[in-house]
C-alpha positions as CSV (number, residue, x, y, z in Angstrom):
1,X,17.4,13.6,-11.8
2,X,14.5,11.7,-11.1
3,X,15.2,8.7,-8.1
4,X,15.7,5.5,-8.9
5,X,12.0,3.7,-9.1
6,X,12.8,1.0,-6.8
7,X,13.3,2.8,-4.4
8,X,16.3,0.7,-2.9
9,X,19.4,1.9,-5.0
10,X,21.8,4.1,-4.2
11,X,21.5,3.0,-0.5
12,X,18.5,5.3,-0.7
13,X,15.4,4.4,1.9
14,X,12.4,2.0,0.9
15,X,9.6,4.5,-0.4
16,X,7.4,3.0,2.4
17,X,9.8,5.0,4.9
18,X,10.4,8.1,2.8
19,X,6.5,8.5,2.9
20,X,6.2,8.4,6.7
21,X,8.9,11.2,6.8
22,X,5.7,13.8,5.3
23,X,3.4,12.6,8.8
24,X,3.9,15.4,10.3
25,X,2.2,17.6,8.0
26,X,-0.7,15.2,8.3
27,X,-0.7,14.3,12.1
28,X,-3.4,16.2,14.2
29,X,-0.7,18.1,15.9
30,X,0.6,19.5,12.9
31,X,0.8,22.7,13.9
32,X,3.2,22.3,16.8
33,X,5.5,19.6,14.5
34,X,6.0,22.3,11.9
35,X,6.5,24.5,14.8
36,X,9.4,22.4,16.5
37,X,11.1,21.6,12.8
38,X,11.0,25.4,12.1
39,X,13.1,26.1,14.9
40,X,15.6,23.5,13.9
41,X,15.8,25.3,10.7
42,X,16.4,28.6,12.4
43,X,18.9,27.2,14.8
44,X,20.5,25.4,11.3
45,X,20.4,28.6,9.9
46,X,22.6,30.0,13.2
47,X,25.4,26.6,12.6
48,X,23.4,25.1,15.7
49,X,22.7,21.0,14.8
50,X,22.0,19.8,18.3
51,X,18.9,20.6,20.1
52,X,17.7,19.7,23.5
53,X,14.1,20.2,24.1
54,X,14.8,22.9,26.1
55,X,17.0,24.8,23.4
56,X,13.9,24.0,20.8
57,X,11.8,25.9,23.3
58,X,14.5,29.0,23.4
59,X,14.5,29.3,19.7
60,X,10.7,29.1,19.5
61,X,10.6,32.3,22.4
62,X,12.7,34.2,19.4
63,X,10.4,33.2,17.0
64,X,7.2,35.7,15.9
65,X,3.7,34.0,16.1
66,X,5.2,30.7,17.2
67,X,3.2,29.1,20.3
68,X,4.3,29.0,23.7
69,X,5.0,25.7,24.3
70,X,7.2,24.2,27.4
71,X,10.1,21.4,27.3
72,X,7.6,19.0,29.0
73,X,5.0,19.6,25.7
74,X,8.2,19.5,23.0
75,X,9.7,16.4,24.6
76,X,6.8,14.1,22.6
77,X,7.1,15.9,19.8
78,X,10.9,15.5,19.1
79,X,10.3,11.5,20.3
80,X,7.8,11.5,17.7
81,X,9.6,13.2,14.9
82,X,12.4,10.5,15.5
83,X,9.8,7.7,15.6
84,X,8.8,8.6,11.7
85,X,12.4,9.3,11.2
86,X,12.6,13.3,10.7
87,X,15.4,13.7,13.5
88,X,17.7,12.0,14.7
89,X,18.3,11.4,18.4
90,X,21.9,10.9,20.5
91,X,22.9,11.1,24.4
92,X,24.0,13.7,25.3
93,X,25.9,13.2,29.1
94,X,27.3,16.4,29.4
95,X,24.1,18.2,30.6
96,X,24.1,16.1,33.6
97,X,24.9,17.9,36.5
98,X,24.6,15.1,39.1
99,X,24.3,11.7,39.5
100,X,20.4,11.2,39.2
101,X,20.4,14.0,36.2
102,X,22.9,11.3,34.6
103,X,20.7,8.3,34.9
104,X,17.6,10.7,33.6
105,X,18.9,10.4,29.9
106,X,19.3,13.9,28.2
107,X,19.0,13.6,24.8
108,X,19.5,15.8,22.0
109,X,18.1,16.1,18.2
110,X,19.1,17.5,14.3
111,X,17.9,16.8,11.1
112,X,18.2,13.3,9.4
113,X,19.2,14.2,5.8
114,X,15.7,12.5,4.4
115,X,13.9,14.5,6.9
116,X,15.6,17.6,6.4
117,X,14.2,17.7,2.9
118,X,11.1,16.1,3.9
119,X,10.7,19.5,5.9
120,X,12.2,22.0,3.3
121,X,9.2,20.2,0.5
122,X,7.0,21.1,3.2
123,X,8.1,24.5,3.7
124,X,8.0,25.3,-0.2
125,X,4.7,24.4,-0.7
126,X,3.7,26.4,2.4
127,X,5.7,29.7,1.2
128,X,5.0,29.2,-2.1
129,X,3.1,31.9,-4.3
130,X,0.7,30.4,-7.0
131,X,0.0,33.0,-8.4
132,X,3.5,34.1,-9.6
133,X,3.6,32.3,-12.8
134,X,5.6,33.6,-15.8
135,X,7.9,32.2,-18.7
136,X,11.3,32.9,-18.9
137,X,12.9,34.5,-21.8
138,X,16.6,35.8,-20.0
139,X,17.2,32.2,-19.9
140,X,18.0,31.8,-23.6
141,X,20.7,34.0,-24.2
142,X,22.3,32.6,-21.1
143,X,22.2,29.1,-22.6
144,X,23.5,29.7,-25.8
145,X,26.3,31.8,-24.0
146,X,27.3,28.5,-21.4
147,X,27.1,26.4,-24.6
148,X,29.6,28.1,-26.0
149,X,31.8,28.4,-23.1
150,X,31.2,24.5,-22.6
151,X,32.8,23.6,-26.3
152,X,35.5,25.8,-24.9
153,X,36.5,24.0,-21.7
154,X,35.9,20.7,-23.1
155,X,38.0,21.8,-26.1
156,X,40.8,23.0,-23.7
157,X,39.9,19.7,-21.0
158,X,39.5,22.2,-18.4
159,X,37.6,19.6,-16.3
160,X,36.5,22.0,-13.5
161,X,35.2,24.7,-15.5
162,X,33.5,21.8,-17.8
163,X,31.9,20.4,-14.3
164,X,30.7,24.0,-13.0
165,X,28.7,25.0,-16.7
166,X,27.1,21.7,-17.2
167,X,26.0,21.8,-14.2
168,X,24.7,25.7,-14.1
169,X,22.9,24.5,-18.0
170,X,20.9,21.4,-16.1
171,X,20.2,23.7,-13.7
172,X,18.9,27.2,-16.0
173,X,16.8,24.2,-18.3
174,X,15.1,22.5,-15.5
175,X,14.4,26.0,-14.2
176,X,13.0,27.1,-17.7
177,X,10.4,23.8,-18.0
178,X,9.7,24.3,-14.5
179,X,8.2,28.1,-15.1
180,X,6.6,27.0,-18.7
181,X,5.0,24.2,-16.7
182,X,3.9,26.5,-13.7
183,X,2.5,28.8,-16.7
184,X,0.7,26.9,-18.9
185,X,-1.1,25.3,-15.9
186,X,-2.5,28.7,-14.5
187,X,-2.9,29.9,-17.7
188,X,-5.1,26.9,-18.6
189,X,-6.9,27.4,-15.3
190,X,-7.8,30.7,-15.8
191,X,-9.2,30.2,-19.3
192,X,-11.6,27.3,-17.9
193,X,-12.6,29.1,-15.1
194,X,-16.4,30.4,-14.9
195,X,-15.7,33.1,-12.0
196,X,-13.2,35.1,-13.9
197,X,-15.0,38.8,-13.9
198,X,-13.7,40.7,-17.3
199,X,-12.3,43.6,-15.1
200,X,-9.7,41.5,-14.2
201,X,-8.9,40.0,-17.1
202,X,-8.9,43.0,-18.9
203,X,-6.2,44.9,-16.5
204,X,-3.8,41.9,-17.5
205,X,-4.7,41.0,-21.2
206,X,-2.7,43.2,-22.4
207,X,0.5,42.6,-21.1
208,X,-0.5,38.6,-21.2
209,X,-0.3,38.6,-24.8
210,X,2.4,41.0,-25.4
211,X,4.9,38.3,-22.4
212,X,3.7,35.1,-24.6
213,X,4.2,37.0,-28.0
214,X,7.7,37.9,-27.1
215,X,8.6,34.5,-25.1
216,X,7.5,32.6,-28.7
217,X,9.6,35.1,-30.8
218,X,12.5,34.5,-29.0
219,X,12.1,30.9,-28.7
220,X,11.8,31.0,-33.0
221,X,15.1,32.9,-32.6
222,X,17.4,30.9,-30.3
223,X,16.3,27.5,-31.1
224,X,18.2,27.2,-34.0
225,X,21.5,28.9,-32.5
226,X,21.0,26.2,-29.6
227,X,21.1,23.7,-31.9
228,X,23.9,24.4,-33.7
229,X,25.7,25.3,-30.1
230,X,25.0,21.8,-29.0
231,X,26.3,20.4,-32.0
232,X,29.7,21.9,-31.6
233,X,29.8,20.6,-28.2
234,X,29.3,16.8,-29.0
235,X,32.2,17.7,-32.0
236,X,34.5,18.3,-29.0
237,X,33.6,14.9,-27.6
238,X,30.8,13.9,-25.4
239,X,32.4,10.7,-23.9
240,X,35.4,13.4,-22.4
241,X,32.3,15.6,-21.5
242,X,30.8,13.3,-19.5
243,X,34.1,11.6,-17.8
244,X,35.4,15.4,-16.7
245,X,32.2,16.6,-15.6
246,X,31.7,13.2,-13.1
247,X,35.7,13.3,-12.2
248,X,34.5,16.8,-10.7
249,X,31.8,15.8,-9.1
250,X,31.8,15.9,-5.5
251,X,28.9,13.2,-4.5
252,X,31.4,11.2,-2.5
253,X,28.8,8.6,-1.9
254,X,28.3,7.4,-5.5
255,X,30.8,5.6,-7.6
256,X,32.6,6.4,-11.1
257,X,30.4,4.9,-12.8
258,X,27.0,6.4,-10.9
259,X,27.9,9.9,-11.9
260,X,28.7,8.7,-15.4
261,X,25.4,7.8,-15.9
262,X,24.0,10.7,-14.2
263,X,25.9,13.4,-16.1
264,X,24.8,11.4,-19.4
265,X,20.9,11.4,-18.3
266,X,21.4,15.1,-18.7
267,X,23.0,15.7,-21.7
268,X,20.8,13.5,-23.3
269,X,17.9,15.6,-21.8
270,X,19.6,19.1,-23.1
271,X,20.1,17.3,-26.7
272,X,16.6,16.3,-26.6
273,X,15.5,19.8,-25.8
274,X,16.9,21.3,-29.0
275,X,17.7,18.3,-31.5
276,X,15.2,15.8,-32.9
277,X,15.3,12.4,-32.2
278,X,16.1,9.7,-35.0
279,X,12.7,8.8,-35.1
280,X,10.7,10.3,-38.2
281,X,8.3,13.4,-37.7
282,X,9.8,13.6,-34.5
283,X,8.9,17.3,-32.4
284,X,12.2,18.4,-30.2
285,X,10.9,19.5,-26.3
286,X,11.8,23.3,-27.4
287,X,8.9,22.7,-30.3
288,X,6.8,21.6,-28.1
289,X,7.0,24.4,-25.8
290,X,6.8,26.8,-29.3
291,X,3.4,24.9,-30.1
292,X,1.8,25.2,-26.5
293,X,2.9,29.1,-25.9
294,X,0.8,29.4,-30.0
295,X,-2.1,27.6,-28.5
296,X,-2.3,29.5,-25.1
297,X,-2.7,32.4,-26.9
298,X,-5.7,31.4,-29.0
299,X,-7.3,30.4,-25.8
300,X,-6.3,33.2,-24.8
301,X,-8.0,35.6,-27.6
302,X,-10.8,33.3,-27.5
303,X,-11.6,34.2,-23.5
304,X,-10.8,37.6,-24.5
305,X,-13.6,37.3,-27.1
306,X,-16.2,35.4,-24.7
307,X,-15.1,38.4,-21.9
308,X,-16.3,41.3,-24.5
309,X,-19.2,39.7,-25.6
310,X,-20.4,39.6,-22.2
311,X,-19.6,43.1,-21.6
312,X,-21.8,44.0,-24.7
313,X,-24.7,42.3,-23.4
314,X,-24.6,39.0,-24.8
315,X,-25.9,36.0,-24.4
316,X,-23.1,34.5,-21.1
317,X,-23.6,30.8,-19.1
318,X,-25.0,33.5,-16.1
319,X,-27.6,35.0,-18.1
320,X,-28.8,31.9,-19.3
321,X,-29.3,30.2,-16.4
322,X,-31.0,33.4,-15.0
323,X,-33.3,33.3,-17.3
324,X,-34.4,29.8,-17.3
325,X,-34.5,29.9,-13.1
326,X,-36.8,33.1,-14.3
327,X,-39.2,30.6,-16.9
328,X,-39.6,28.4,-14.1
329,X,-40.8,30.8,-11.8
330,X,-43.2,31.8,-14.1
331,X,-44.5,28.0,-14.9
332,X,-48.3,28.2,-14.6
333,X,-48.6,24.5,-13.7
334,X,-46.3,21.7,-12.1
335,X,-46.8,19.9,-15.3
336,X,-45.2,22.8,-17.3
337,X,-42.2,23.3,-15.1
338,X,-41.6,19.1,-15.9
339,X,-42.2,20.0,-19.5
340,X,-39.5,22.6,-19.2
341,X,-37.1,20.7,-17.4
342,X,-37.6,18.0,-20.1
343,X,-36.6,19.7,-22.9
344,X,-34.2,21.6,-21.2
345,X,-32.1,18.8,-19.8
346,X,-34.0,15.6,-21.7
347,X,-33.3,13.9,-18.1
348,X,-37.0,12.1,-18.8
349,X,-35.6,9.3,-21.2
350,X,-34.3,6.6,-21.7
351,X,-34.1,4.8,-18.4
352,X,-30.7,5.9,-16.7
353,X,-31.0,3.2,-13.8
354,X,-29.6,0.5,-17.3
355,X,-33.1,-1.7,-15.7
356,X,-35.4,-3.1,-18.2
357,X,-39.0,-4.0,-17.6
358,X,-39.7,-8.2,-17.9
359,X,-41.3,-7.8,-20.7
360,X,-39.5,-4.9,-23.0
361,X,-42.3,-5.4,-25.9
362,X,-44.7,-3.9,-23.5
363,X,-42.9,-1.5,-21.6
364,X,-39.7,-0.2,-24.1
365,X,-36.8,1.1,-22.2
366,X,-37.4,4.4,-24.6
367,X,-40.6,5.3,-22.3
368,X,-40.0,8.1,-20.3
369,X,-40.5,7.7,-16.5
370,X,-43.5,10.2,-16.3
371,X,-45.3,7.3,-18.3
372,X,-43.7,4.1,-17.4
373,X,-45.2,2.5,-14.8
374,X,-42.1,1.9,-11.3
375,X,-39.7,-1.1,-11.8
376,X,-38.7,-2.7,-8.4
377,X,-34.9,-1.8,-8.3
378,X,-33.0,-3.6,-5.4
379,X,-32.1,-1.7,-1.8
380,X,-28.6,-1.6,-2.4
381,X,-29.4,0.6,-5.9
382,X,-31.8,2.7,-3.9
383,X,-29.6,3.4,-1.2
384,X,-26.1,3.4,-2.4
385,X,-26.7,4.0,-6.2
386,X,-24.4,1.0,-6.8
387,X,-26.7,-2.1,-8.2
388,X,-26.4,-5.6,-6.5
389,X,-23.1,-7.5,-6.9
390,X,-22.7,-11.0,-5.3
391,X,-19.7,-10.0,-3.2
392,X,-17.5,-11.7,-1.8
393,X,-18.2,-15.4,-0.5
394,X,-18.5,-15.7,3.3
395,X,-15.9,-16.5,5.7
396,X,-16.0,-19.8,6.9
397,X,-16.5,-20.7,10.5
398,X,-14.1,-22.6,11.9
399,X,-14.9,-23.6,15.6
400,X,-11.1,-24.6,16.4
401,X,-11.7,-24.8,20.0
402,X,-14.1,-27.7,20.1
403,X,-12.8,-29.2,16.9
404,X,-9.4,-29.4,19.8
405,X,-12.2,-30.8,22.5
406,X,-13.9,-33.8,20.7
407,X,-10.2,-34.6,19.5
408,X,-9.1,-34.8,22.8
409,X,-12.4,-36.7,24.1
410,X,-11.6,-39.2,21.4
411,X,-7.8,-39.6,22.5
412,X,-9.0,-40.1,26.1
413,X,-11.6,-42.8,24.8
414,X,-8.7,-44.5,23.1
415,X,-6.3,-44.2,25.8
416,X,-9.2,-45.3,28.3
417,X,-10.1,-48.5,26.2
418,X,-6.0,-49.2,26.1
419,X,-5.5,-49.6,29.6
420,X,-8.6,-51.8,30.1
421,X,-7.4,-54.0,27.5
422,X,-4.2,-54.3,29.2
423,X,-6.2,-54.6,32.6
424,X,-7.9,-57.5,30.7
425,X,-5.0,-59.4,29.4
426,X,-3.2,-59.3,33.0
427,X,-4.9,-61.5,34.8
428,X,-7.7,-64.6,33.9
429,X,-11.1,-63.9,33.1
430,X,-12.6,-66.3,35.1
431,X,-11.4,-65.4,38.1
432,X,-12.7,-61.6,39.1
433,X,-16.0,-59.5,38.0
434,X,-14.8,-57.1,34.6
435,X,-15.2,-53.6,35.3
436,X,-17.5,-51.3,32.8
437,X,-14.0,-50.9,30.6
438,X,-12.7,-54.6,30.9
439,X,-16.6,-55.4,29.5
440,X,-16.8,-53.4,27.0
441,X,-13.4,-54.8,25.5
442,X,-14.3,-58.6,25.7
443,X,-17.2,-57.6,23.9
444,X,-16.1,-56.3,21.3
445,X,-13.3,-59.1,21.2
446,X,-16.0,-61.5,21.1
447,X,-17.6,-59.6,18.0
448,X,-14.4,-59.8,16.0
449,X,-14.1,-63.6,17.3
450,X,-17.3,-64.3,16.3
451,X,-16.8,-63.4,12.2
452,X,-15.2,-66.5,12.1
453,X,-16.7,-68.3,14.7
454,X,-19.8,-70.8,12.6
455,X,-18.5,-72.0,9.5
456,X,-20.1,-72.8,6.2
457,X,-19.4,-76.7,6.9
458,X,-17.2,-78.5,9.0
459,X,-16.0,-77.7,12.0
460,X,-13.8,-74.5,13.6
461,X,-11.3,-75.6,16.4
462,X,-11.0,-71.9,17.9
463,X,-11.2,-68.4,16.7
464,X,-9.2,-65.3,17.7
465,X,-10.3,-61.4,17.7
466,X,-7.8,-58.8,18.2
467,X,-8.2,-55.3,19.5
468,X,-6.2,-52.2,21.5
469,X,-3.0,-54.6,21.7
470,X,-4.8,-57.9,23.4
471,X,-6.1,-60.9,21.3
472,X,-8.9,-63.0,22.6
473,X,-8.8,-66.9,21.4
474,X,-11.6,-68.7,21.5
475,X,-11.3,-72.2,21.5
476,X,-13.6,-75.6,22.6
477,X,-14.9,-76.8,25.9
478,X,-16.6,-79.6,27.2
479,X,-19.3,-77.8,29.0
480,X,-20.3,-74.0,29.4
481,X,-18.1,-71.4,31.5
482,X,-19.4,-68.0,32.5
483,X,-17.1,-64.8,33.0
484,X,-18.8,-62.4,35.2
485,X,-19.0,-58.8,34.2
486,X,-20.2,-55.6,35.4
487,X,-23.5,-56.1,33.3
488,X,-23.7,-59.5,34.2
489,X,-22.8,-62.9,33.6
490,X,-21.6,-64.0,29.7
491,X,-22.4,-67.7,29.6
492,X,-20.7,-69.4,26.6
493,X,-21.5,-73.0,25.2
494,X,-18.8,-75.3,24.5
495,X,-16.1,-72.6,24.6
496,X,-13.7,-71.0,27.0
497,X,-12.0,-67.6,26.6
498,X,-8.0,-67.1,27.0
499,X,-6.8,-63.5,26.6
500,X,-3.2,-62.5,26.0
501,X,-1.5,-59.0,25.4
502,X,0.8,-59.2,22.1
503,X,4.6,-59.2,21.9
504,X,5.0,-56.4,19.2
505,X,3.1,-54.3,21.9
506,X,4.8,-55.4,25.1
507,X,7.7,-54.9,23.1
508,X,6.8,-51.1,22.1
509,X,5.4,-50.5,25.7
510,X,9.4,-51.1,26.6
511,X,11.0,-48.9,24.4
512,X,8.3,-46.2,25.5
513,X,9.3,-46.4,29.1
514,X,13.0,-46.4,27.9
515,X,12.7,-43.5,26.0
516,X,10.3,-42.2,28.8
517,X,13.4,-42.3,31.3
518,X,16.0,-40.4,29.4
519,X,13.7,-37.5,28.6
520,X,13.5,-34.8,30.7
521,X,9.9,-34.3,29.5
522,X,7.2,-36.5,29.6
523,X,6.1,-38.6,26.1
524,X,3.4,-38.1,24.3
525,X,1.3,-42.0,24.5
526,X,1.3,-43.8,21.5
527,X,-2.0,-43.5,19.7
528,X,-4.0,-46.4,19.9
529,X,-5.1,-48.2,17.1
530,X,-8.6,-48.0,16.1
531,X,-12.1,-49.7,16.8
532,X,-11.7,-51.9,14.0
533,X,-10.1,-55.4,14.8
534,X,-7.7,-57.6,13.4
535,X,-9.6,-61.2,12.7
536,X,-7.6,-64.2,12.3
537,X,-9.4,-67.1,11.4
């Protein structure tokens, strides 16, 4: 059965974390991992599960052509092999012999059940023997014999025995595609292979063609009885197949219903292997396999052809190319050797950089590059082979540090301008020198004042500017006053100045302070309002 493509069911692990478990085979110490996880095989082997570093390093001393490695070496290994989740580490208190032993954690390792087979994968590939490749023919026989004994049991409803032969049938078929999989693809790679040298394929040939001939006879012969045999099975009744074979089943950790549709993946599979499918022109898997065991040996025939050819003396890819590295030794000329490589590789035309010349009716793309005159290609092409792409657009700049300053600049320039125009509003004008801050308000009072200050006709009684929470009125006077500043003395004409902080903002400035006193952190000030003023006319 195949996992579940998400990944998640079953309780199974993400496939991000069943990856890391194969690190180890990739990590630059791999050596001494597949070292230290072959000795908790061998110790698993012995009904040993726990191992201190120290016990890993015992096991290792029994092991042939392992490396001498000491507890102090092992000890980041096994911490490692838990980090990516191959082990899986406990305390062990027990091997403390005093106090300060105690409080110097011992712990002790085994095999988590993903890394376990993490590690046995590993192993396989390691172990394994590519060139042992052959089709099994024993196999038949012993299907059609289960089949029948399957009809049996489910006949009789002798659950456990109907359990134990589905299960050895799944089994014997997925070993059977498993070895006409492994065969086909050395086959194929010895028939496309240029370094084959015919002594070697003749030793085999023989007995090549005489394995395939028999495994396809045999095939034709037990298909059909296969077919029939799983016929009478599903006449027994596959719904009570499938129920007794998953009320037998022993995978605690899935549910009635799990193995149901476990059990049922597989039979469908078997059916499929030896039945059609509804669908029309249909080939059954076993056909399939017929078809591709026919067609390995005509490849096979043909390489046997190509092989005694070449031991005749004919014309081989080898001799070819040794006698065209033999013309161009013997080119008189530069130019001839170019002639030569022309017509034997026609590399000279068309263009093969897809670059046209600005002006095609002059300079086709047909002309060779001998006669052509150069194009200007760009340095990307020339250096990478890749042409020119716009890429991607550039990241933008973002100066978020002094984007923070001139906010805060501004906030103290508002803040500063605030208290001045409270300053201003707290006592008269005419009665002290403004500082630089109290100036700079009044002025700008006197600029929003002054909107409304001359009218079109007629005559204005008093204007009034507002600004940071204060308003300015200006209003008729006899004779001229003068408010003296930091830059001087303002002399106005027929007017006098009153200032005046607002109610809505003496009345905010309360409920700040108020708030201010039952936090336990300091507020944030109100922002001030901005530059521009409030006119009322």
């Amino acid at each position: 059965m195949l996992p579940d493509p998400s990944g998640v069911g079953g309780g199974d692990l993400p496939h991000a974390d069943r990856l890391r478990l194969f690190s180890f085979a990739t990590a630059e110490k791999r050596a001494d991992y597949l070292w230290v996880l072959r000795a908790f095989d061998t110790a698993r082997a012995a009904y040993v599960v726990l191992l201190h570093a120290s016990d890993v390093v015992e096991t290792l001393g029994r092991c042939p052509g392992a490396p001498a490695l000491t507890a102090t070496e092992v000890g980041p290994l096994l911490e490692q092999l838990h980090q990516w989740g191959v082990l899986e580490r406990s305390y062990d208190g027990t091997r403390a012999a005093t106090l300060a032993e105690y409080r110097n954690r011992h712990f002790v390792y085994q095999f988590s059940q993903a890394g376990y087979q993490a590690y046995r994968a590993v192993s396989d590939v390691l172990d394994a023997r590519l060139d042992e490749a052959a089709l099994s023919r024993l196999l038949l026989p012993e299907l059609l014999a289960d089949l029948h004994t399957l009809a049996e049991a489910n006949r009789t409803g002798d659950a456990p025995r109907v359990y134990r032969v589905l299960n050895r049938l799944d089994r014997a078929l997925s070993d059977l595609a498993d070895r006409a999989a492994h065969f086909y693809l050395t086959l194929g790679d010895l028939v496309r292979t240029t370094e084959v040298t015919p002594e070697a394929f003749l030793v085999h040939k023989d007995a090549l063609l005489a394995h395939m001939r028999e495994f396809s006879m045999d095939l034709a012969r037990f298909a059909p009885r296969l077919a029939t045999a799983i016929r009478e099975v599903e006449a027994t009744g596959v719904a009570e197949l499938i129920e007794r074979a998953a009320r037998c089943d022993e995978r605690v950790l899935l549910d009635t219903a799990a193995r149901q549709a476990d059990w049922r993946a597989r039979w469908q599979g078997l059916h499929a292997w030896f039945l059609p499918s509804d669908a029309e022109g249909a080939l059954t898997e076993c056909e399939r396999l017929r078809e591709a065991t026919m067609s390995a040996i005509a490849a096979v025939l043909s390489l046997l052809r190509r092989v005694t050819e070449t031991r005749k003396g004919g014309v081989s890819r080898e001799s070819a190319l040794r006698h065209l590295a033999g013309w161009f030794t013997a080119a008189p000329t530069a130019e001839a050797a170019h002639a030569l490589y022309d017509a034997v590789f026609g590399l000279g035309r068309p263009r093969h950089l897809s670059m046209r010349h600005p002006d095609a009716d002059i300079i086709p793309a047909i002309r060779s590059w001998w006669d052509a005159p150069p194009l200007e290609i760009a340095r990307t092409l020339a250096e990478t082979g890749r042409p020119p792409t716009p890429g991607a657009p550039a990241r933008i700049q973002r100066n978020d540090a002094g984007i923070r300053r001139l906010r805060q600049a501004q906030l103290d320039a508002q803040r500063a301008r605030a208290e001045a125009a409270r300053s201003l509003a707290a006592a008269d004008l005419y009665d002290r020198v403004l500082d630089e801050g109290e100036t700079e308000v009044l002025l700008k009072l006197l600029d929003a004042a002054s909107t409304a200050w001359v009218p079109v006709s007629g005559r204005v009684g008093g204007t009034t500017g507002t600004d940071n929470g204060v308003t300015l009125t200006v209003r008729e006077h006899a004779g001229s006053t003068a408010v003296r500043t930091s830059r001087g003395l303002l002399h106005l004409n027929g007017r006098t100045l009153e200032i005046r902080e607002n109610t809505g903002r003496r009345q905010r400035a309360a409920a700040a302070a108020g708030k201010a006193e039952k936090s336990t952190t300091p507020p944030v000030p109100p922002e001030p309002p901005g530059d521009a003023p409030e006119v009322r006319g």
